[in-house]
mmCIF file of the N, C-alpha and C atoms, coordinates in Angstrom:
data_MODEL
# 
_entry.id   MODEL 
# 
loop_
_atom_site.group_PDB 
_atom_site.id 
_atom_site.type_symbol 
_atom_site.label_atom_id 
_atom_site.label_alt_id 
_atom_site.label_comp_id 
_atom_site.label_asym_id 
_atom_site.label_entity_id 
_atom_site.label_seq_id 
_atom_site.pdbx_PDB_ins_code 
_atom_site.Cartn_x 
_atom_site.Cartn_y 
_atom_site.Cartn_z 
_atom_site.occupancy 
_atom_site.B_iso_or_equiv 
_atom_site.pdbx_formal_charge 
_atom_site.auth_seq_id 
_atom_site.auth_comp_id 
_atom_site.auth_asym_id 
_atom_site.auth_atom_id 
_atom_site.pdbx_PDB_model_num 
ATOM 1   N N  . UNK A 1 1  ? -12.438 -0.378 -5.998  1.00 0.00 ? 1  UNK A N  1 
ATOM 2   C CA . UNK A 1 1  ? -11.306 -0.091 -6.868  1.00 0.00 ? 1  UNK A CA 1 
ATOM 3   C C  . UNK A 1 1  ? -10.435 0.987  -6.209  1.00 0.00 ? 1  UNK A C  1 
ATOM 4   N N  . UNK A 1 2  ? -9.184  0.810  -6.031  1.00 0.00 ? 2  UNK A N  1 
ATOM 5   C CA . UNK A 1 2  ? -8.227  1.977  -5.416  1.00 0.00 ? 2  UNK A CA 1 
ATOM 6   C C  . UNK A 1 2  ? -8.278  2.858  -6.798  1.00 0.00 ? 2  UNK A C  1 
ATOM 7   N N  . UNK A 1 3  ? -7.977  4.130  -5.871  1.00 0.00 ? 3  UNK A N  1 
ATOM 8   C CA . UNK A 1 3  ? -7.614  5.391  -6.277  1.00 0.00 ? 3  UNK A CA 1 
ATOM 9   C C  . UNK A 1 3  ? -6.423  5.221  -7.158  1.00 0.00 ? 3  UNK A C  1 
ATOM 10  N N  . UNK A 1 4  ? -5.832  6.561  -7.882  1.00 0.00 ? 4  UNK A N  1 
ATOM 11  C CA . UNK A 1 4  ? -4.281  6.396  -8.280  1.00 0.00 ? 4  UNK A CA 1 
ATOM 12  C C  . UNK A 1 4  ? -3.809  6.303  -7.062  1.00 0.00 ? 4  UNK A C  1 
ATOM 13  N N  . UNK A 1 5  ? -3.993  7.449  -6.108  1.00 0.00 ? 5  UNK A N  1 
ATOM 14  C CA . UNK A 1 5  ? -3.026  7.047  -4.849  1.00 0.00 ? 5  UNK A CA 1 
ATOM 15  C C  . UNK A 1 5  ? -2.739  6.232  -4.191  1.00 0.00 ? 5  UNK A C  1 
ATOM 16  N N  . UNK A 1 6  ? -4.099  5.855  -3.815  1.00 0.00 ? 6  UNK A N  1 
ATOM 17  C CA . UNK A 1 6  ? -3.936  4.641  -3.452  1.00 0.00 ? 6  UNK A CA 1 
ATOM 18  C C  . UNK A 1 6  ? -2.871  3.583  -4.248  1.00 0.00 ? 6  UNK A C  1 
ATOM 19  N N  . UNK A 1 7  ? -2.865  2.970  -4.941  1.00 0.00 ? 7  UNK A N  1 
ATOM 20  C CA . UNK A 1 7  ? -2.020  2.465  -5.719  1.00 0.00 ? 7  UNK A CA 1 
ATOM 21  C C  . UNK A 1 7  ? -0.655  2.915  -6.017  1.00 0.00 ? 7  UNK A C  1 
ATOM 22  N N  . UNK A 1 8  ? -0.637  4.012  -5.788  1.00 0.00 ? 8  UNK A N  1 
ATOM 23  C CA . UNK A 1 8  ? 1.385   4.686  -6.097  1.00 0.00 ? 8  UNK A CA 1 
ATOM 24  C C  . UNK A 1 8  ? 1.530   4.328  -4.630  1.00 0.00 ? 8  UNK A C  1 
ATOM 25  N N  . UNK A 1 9  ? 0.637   4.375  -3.516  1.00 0.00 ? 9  UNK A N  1 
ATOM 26  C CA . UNK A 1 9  ? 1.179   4.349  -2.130  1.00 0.00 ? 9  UNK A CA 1 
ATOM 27  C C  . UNK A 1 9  ? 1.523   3.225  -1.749  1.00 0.00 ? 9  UNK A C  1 
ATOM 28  N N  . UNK A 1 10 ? 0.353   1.813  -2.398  1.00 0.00 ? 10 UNK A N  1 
ATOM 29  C CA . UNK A 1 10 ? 0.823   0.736  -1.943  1.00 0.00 ? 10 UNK A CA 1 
ATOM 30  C C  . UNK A 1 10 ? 1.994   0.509  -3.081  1.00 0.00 ? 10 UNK A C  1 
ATOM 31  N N  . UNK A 1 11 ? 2.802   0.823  -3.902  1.00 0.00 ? 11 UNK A N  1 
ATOM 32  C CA . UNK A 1 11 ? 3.434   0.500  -4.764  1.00 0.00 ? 11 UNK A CA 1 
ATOM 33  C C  . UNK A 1 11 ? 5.073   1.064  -4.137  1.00 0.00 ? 11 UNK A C  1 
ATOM 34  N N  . UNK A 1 12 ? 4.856   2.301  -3.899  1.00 0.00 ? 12 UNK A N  1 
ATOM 35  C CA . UNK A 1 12 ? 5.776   3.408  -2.204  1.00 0.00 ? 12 UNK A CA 1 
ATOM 36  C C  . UNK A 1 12 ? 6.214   2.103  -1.907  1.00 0.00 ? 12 UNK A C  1 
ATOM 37  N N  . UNK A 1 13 ? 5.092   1.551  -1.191  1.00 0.00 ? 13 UNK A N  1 
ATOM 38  C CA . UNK A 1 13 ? 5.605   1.012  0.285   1.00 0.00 ? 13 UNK A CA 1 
ATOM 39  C C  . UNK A 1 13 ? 6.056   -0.494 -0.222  1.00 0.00 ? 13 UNK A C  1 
ATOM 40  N N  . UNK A 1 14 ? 5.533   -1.135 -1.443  1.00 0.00 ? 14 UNK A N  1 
ATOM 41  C CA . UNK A 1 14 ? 6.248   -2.351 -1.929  1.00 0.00 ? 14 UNK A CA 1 
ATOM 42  C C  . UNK A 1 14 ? 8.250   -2.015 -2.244  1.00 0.00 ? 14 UNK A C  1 
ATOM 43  N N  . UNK A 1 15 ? 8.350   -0.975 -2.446  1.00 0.00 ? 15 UNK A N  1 
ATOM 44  C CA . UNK A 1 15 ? 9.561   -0.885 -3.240  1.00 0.00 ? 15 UNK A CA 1 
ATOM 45  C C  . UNK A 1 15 ? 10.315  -0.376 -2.065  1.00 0.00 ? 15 UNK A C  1 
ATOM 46  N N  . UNK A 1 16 ? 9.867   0.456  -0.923  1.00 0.00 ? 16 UNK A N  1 
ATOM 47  C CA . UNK A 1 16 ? 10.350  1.056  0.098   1.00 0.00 ? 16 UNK A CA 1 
ATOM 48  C C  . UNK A 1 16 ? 10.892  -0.418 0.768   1.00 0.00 ? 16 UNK A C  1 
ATOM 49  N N  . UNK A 1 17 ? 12.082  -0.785 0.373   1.00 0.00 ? 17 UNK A N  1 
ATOM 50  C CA . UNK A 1 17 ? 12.706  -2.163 1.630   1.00 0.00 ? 17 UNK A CA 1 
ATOM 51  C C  . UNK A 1 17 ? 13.096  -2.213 2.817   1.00 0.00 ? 17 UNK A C  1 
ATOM 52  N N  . UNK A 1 18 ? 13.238  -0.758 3.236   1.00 0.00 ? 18 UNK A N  1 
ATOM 53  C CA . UNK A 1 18 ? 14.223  -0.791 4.315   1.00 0.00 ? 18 UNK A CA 1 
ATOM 54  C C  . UNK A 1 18 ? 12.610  -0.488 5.267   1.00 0.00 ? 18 UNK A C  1 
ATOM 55  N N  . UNK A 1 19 ? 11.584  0.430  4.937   1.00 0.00 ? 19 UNK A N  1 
ATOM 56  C CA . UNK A 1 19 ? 10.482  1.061  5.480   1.00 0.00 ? 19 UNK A CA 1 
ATOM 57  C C  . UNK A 1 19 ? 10.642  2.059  6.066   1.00 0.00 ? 19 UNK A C  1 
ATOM 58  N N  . UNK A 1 20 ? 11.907  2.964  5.383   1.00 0.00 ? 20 UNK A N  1 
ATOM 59  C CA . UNK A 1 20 ? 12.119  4.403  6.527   1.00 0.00 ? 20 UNK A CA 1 
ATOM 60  C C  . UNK A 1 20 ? 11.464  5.465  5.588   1.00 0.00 ? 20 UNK A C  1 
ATOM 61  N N  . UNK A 1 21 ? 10.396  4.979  4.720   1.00 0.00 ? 21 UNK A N  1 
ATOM 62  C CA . UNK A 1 21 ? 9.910   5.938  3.838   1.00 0.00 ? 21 UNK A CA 1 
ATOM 63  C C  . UNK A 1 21 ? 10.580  7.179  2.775   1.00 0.00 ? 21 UNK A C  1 
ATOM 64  N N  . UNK A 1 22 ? 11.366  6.413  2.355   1.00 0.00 ? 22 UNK A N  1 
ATOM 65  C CA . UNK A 1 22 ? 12.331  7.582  1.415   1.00 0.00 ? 22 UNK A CA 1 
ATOM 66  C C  . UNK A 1 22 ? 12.620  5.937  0.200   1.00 0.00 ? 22 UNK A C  1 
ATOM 67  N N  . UNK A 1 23 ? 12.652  6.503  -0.960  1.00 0.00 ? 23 UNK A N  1 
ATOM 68  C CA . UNK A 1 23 ? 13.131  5.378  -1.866  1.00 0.00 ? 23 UNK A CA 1 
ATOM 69  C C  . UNK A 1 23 ? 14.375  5.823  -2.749  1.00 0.00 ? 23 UNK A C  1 
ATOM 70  N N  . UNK A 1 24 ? 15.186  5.149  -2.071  1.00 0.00 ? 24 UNK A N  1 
ATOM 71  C CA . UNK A 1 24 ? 16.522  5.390  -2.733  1.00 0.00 ? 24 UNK A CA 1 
ATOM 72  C C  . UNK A 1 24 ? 17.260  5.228  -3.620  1.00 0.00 ? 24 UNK A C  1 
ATOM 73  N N  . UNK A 1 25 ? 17.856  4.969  -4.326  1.00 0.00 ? 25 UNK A N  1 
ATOM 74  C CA . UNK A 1 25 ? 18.394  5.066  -5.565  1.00 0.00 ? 25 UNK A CA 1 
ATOM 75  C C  . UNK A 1 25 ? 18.760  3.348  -5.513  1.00 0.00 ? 25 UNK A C  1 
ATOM 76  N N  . UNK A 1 26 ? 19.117  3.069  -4.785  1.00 0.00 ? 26 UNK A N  1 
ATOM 77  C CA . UNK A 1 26 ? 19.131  1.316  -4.286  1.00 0.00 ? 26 UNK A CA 1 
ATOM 78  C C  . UNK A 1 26 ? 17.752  0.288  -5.169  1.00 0.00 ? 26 UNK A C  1 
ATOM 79  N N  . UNK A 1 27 ? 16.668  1.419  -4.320  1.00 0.00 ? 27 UNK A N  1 
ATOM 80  C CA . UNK A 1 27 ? 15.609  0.903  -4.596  1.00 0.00 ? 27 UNK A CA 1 
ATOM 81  C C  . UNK A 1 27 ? 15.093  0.612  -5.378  1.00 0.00 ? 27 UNK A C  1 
ATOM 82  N N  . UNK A 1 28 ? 15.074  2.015  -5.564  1.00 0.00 ? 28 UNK A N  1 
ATOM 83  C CA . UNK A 1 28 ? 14.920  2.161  -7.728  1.00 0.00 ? 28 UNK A CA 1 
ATOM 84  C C  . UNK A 1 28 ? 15.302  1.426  -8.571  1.00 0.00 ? 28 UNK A C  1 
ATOM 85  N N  . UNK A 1 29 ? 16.651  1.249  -7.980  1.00 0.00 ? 29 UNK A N  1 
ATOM 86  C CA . UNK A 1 29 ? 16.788  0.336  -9.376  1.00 0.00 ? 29 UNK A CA 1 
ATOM 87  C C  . UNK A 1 29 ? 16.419  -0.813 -9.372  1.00 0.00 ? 29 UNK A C  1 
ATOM 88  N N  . UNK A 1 30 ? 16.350  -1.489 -7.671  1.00 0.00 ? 30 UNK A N  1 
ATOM 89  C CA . UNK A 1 30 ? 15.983  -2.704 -7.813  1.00 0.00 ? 30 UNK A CA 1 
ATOM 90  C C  . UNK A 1 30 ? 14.139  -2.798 -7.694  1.00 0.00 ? 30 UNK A C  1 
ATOM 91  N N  . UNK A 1 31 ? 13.163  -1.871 -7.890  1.00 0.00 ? 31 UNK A N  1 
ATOM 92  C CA . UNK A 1 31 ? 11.934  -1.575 -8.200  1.00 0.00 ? 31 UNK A CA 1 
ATOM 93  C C  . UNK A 1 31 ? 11.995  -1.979 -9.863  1.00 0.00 ? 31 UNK A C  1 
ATOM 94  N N  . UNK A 1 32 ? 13.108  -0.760 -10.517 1.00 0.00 ? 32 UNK A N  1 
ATOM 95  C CA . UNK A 1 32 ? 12.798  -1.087 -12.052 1.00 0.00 ? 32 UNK A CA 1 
ATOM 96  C C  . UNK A 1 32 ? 12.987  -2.524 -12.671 1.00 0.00 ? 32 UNK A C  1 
ATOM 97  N N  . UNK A 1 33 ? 14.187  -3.364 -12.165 1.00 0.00 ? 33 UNK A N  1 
ATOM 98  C CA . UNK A 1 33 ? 14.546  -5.052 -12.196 1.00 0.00 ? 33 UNK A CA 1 
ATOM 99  C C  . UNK A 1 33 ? 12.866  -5.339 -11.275 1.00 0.00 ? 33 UNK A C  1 
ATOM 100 N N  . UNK A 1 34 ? 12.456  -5.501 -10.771 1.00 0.00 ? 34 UNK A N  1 
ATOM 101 C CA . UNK A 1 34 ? 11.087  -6.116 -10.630 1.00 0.00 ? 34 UNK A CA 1 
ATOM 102 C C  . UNK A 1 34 ? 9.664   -6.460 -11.218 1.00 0.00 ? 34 UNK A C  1 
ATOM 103 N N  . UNK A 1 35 ? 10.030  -4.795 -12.079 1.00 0.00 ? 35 UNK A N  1 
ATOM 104 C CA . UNK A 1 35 ? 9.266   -4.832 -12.969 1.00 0.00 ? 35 UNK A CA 1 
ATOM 105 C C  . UNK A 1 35 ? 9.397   -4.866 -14.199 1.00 0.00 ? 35 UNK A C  1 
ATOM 106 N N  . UNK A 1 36 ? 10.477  -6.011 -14.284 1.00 0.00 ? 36 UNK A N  1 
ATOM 107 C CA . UNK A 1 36 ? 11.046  -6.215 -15.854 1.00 0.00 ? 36 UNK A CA 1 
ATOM 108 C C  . UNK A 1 36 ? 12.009  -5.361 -16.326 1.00 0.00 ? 36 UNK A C  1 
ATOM 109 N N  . UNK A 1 37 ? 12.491  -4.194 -15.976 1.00 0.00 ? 37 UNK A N  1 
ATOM 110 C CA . UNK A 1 37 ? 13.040  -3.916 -16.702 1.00 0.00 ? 37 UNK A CA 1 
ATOM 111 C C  . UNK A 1 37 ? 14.662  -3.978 -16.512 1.00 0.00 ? 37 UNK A C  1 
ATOM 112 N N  . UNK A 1 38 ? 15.219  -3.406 -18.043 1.00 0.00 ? 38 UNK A N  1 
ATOM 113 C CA . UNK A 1 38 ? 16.732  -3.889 -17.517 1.00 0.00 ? 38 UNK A CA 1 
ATOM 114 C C  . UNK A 1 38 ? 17.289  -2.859 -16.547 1.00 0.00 ? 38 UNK A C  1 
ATOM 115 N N  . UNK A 1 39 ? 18.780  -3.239 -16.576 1.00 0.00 ? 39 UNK A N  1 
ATOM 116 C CA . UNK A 1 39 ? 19.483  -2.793 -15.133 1.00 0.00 ? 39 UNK A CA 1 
ATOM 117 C C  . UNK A 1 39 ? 19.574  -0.921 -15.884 1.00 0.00 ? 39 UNK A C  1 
ATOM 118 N N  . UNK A 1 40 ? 18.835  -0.531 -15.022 1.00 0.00 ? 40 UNK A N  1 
ATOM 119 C CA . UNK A 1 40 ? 18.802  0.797  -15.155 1.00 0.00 ? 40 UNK A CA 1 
ATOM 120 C C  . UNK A 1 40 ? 20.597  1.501  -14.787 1.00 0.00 ? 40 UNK A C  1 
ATOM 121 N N  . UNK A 1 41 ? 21.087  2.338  -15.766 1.00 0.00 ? 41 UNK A N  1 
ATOM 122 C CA . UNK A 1 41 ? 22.408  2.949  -15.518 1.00 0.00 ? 41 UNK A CA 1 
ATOM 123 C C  . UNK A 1 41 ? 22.062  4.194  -14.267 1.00 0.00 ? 41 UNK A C  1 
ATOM 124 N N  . UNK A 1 42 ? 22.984  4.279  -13.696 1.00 0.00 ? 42 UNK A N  1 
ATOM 125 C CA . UNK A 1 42 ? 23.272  5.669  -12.656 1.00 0.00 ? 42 UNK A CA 1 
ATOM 126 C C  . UNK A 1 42 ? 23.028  6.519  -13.368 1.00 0.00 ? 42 UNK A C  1 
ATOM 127 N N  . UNK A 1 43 ? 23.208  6.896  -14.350 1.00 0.00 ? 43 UNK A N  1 
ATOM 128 C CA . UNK A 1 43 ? 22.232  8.397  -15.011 1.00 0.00 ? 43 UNK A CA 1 
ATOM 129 C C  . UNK A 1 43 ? 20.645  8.190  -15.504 1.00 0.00 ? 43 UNK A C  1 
ATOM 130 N N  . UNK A 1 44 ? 20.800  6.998  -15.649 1.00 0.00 ? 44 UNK A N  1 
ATOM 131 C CA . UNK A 1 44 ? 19.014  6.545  -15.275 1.00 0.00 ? 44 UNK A CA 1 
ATOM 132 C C  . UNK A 1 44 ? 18.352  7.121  -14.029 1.00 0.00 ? 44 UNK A C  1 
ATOM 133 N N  . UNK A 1 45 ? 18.962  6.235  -13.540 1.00 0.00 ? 45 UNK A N  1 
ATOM 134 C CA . UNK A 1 45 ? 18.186  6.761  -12.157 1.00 0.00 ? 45 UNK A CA 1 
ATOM 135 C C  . UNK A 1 45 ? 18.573  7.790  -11.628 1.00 0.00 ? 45 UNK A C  1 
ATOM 136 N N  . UNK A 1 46 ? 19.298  8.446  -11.522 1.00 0.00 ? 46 UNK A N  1 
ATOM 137 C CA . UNK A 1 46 ? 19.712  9.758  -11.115 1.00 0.00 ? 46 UNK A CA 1 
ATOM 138 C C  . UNK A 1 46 ? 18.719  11.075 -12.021 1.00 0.00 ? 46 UNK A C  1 
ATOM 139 N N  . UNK A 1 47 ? 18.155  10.733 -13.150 1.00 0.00 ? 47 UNK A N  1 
ATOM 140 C CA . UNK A 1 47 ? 16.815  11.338 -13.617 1.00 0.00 ? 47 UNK A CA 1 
ATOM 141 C C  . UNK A 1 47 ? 15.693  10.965 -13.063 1.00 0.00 ? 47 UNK A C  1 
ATOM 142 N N  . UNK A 1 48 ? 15.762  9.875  -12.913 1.00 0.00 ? 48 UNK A N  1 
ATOM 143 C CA . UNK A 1 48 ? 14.591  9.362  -12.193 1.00 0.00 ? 48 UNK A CA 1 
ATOM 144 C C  . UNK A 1 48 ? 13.912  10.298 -11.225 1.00 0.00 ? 48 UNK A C  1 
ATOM 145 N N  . UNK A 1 49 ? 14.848  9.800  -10.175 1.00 0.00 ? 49 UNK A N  1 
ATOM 146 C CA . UNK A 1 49 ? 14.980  10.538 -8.966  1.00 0.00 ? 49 UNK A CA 1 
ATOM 147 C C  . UNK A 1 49 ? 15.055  11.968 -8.602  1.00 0.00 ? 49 UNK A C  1 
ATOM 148 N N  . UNK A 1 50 ? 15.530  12.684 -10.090 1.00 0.00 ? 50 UNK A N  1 
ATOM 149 C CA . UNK A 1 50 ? 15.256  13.992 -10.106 1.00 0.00 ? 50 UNK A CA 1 
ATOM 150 C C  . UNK A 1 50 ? 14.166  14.637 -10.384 1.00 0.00 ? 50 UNK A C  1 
ATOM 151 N N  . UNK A 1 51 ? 13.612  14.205 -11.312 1.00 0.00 ? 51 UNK A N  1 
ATOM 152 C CA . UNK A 1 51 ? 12.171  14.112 -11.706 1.00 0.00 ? 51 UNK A CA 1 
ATOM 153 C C  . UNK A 1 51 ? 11.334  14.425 -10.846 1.00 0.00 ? 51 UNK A C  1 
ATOM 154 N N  . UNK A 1 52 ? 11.620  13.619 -9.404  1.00 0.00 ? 52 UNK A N  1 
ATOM 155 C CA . UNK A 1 52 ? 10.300  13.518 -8.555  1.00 0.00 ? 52 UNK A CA 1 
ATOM 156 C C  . UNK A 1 52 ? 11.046  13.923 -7.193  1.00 0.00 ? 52 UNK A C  1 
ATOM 157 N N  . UNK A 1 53 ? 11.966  14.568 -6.466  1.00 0.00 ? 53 UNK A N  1 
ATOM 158 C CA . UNK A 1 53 ? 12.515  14.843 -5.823  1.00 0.00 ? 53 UNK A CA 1 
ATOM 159 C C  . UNK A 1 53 ? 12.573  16.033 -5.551  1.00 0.00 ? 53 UNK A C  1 
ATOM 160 N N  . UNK A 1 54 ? 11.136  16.931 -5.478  1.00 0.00 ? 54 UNK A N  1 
ATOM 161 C CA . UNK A 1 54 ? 11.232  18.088 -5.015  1.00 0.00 ? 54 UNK A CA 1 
ATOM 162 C C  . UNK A 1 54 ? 12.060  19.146 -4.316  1.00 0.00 ? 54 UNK A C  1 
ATOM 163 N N  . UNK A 1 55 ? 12.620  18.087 -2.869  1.00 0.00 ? 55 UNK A N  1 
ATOM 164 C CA . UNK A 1 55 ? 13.351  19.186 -1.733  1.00 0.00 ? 55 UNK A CA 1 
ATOM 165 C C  . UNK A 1 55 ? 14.748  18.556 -2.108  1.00 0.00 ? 55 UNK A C  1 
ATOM 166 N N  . UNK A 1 56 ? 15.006  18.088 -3.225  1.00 0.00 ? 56 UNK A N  1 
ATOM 167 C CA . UNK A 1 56 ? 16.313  17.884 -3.561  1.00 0.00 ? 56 UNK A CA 1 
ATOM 168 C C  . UNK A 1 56 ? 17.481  17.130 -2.297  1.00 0.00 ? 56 UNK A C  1 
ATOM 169 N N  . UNK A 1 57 ? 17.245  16.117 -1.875  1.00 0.00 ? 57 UNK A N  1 
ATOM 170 C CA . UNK A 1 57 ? 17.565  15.788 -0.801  1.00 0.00 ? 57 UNK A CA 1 
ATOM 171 C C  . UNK A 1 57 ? 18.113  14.093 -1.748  1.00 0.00 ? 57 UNK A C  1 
ATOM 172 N N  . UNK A 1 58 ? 17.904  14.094 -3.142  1.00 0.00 ? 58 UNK A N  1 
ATOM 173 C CA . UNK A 1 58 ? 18.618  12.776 -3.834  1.00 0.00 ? 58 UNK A CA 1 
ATOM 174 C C  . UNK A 1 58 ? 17.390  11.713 -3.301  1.00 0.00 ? 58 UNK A C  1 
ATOM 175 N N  . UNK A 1 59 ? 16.403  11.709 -2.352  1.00 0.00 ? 59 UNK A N  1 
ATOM 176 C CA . UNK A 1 59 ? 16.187  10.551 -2.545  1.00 0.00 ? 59 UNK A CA 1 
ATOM 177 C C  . UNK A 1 59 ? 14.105  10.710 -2.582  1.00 0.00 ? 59 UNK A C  1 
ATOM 178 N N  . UNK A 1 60 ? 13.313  9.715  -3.156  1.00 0.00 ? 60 UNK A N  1 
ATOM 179 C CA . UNK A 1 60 ? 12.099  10.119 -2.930  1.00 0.00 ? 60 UNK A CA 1 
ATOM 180 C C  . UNK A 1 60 ? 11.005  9.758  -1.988  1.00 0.00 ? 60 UNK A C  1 
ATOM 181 N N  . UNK A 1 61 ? 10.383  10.838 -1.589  1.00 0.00 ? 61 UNK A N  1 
ATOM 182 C CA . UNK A 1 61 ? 9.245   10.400 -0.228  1.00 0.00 ? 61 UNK A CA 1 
ATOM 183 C C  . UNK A 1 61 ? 8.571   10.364 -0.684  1.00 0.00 ? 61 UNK A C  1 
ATOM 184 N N  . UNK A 1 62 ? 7.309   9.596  -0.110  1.00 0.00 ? 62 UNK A N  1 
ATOM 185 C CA . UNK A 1 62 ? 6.100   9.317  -0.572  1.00 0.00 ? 62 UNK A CA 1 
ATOM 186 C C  . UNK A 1 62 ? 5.367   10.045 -1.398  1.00 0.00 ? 62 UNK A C  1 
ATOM 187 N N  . UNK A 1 63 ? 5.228   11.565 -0.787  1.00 0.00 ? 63 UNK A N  1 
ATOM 188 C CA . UNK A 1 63 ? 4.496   12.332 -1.859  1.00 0.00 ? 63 UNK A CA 1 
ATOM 189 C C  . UNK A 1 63 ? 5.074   12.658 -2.793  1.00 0.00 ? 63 UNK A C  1 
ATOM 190 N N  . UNK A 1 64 ? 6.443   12.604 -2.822  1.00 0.00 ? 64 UNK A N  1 
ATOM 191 C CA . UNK A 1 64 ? 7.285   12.983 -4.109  1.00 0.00 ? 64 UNK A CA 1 
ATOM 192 C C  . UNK A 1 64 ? 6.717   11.930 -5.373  1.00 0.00 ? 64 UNK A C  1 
ATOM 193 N N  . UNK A 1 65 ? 6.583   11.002 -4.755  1.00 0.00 ? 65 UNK A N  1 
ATOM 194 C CA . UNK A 1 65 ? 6.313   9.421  -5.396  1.00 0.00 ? 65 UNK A CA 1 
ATOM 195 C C  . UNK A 1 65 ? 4.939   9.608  -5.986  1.00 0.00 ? 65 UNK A C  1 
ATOM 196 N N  . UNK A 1 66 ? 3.875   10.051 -5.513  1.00 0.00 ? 66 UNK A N  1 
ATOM 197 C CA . UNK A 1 66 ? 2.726   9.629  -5.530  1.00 0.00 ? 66 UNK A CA 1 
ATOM 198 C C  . UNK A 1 66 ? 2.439   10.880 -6.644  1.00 0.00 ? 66 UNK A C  1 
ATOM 199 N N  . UNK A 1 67 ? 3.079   11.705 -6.477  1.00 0.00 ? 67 UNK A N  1 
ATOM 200 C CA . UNK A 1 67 ? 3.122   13.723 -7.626  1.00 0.00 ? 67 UNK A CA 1 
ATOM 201 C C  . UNK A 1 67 ? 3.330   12.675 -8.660  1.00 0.00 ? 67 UNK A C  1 
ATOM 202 N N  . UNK A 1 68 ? 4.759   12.038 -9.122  1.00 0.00 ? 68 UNK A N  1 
ATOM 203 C CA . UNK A 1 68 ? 5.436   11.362 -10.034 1.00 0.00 ? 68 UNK A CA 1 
ATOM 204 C C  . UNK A 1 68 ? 4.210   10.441 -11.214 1.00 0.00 ? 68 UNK A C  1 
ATOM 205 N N  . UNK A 1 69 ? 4.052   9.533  -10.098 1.00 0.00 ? 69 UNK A N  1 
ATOM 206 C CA . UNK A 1 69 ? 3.164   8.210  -10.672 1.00 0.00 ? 69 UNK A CA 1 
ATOM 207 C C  . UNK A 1 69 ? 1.913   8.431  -10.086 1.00 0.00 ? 69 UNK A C  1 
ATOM 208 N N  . UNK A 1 70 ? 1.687   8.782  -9.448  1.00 0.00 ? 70 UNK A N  1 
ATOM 209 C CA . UNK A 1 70 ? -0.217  8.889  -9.149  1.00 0.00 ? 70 UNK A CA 1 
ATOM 210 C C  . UNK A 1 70 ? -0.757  9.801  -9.912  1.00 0.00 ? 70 UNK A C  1 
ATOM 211 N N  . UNK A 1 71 ? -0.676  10.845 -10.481 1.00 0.00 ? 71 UNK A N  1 
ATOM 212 C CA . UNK A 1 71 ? -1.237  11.592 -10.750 1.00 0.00 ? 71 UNK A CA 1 
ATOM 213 C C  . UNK A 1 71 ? -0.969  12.226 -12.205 1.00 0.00 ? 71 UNK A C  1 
ATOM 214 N N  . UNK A 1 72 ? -0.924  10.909 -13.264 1.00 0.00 ? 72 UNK A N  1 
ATOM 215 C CA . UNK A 1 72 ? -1.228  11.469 -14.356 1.00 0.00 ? 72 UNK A CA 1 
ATOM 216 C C  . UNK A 1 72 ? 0.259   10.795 -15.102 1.00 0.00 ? 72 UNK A C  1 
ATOM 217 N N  . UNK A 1 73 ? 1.185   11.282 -14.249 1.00 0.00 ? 73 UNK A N  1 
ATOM 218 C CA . UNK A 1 73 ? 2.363   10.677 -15.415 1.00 0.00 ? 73 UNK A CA 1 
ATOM 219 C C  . UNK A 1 73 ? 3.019   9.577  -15.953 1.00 0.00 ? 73 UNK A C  1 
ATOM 220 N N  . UNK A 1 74 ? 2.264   8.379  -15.193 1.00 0.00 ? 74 UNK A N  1 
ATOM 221 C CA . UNK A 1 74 ? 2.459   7.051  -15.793 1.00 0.00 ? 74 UNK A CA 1 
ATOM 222 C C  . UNK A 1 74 ? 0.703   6.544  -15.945 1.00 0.00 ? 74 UNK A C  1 
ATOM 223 N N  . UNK A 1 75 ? 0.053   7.437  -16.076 1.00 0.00 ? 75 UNK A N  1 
ATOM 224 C CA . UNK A 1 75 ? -1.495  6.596  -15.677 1.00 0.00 ? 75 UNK A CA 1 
ATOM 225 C C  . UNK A 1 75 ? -2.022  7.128  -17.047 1.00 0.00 ? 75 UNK A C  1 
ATOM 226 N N  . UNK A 1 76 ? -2.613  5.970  -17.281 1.00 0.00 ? 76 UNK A N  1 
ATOM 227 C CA . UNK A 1 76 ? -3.645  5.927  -18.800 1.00 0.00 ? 76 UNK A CA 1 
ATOM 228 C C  . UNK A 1 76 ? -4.610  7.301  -18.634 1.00 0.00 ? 76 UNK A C  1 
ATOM 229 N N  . UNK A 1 77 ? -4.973  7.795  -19.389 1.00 0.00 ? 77 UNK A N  1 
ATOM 230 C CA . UNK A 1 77 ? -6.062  8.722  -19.313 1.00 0.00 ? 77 UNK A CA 1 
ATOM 231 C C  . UNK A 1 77 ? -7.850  7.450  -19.755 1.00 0.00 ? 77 UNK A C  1 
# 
């Protein structure tokens, strides 16, 4: 059974399209349309992305990703 990390990482690297390891606001939204949901607005994701965007650089790296969703804030207890 994978880890959370495991799982936010392979989930990273599903949504990561381009593979330069940063997930961009591009991505995002077309991550959230993948997984059902509707078309997320630019102030959607622009929280999103803030949320988990530590060095403030607008876009998220892996570990930004994995803080976000691996570790507690989308995961069942």
């Amino acid at each position: 059974m994978a880890t959370a990390r495991e799982a936010a990482e392979a989930e990273f690297r599903r949504f990561d399209t381009d593979g330069d390891g940063l997930l961009t606001a591009d991505e995002i939204r077309k991550a959230n349309e993948a997984l059902g949901g509707q078309g997320a607005s630019e102030s959607e994701v622009e929280a999103f992305i803030g949320s988990a965007d530590s060095d403030g650089d607008g876009m998220i790296k892996l570990d930004e990703f994995v803080a976000l969703v691996g570790h507690g804030r989308h995961e069942k207890a």
